[in-house]
N, C-alpha and C positions, 0 to 999 in steps of 0.2 A: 868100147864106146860108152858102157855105162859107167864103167869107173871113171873114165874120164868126166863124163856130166853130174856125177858126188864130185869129185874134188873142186871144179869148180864153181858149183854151187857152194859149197862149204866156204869157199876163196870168196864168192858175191856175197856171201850171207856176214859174214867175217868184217867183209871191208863197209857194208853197209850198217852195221852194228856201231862202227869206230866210224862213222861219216856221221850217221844222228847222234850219239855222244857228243861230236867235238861242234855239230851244228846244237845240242842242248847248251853248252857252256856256252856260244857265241851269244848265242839272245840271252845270256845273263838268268837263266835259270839254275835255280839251288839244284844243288848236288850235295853228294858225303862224301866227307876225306874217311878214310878207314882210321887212319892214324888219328885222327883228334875224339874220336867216339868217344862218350864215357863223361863222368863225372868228377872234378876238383872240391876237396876242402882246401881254403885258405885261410889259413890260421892268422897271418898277420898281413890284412889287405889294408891298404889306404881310404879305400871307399869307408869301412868300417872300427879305423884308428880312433875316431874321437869317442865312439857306442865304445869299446874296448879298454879305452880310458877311463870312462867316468862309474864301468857297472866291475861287482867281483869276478863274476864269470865271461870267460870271453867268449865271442863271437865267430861262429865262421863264415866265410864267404863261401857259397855252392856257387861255381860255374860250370854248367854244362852246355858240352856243342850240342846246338842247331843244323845248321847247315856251313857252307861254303855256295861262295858266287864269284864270278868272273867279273870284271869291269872291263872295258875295253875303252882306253882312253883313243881318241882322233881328234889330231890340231895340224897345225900347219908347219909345224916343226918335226914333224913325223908323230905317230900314233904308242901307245903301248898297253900294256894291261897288267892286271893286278887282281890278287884271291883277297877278297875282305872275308873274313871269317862269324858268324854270327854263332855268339851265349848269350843263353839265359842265365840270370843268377839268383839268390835266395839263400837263405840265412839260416844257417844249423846251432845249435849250440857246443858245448865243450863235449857231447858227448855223440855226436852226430845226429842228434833228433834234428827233425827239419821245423825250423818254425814258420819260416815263409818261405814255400815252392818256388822251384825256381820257373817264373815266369815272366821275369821282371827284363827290359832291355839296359836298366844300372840300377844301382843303390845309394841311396848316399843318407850323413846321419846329419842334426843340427840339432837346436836347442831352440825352445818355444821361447816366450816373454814368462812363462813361469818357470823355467830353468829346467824344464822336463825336455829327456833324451825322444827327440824323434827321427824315427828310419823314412825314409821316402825312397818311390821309386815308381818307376814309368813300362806300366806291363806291354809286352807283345801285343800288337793287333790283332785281333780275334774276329771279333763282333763287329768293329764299328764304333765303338761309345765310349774305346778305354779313354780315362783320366787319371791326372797323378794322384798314387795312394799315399797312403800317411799313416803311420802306425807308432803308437807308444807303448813301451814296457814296460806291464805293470804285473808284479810276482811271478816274475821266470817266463811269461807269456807276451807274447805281442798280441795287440789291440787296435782295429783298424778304428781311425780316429776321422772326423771331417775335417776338411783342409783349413777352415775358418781358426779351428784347435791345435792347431799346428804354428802358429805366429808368434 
């Protein structure tokens, strides 16, 4: 009698484990893939093709996973779902020093009305109060700049 009330306990505890699981992914709460963990240099991103162009030293692009989420699409045509995948990214140089953390939700580069290289980018929600950065490179360093200096 006892072993029989371990094993099926083990059996309820098992199936209750993998019921809250698949009830976390339905209401669209983050989880982790094991498989995406970990950190990307990209050596030749699109985001950072024009920065790459105009300076000696290239650029890398750092993407690291965040999380994963469930969607669960419902229409009248029947329903379906889908893993959107969330990185942060941030910008290393040619030798992998990190110049901007990745904490950014993208990157992208432009050019002001003085022909100066600016990087922009739209950090993760934190706080409350993020706004887009703006940053220029000036001797090997980036320089966060006001958005006004950016045009």
């Amino acid at each position: 009698m006892n072993k029989i009330l371990k094993v099926s306990l083990i059996i309820a505890l098992t199936i209750g484990v993998l019921f809250s699981y698949f009830l976390w992914r339905f209401l669209g709460k983050p989880y982790y893939k094991i498989t995406l963990l970990g950190t990307e240099y990209i050596e030749n991103s699109d985001e950072l093709r024009y920065a790459n162009d105009q300076l000696k030293d290239d650029l890398y692009l750092i993407k690291k996973y965040k999380y994963s989420k469930d969607v669960m699409l419902i229409g009248f045509g029947g329903g379906g779902s889908r893993t959107d995948d969330y990185y942060s990214y941030g910008i290393a140089d040619r030798n992998k020093n990190i110049l901007l953390k990745p904490k950014y939700q993208f990157l992208n580069t432009k050019t002001n009305s003085h022909k100066e290289l600016i990087i922009y980018g739209l950090p993760y929600v934190e706080k409350g109060n993020e706004k887009m950065m703006f940053y220029k490179i000036v001797n090997g360093q980036i320089e966060l700049i006001e958005e006004k200096n950016s045009w």
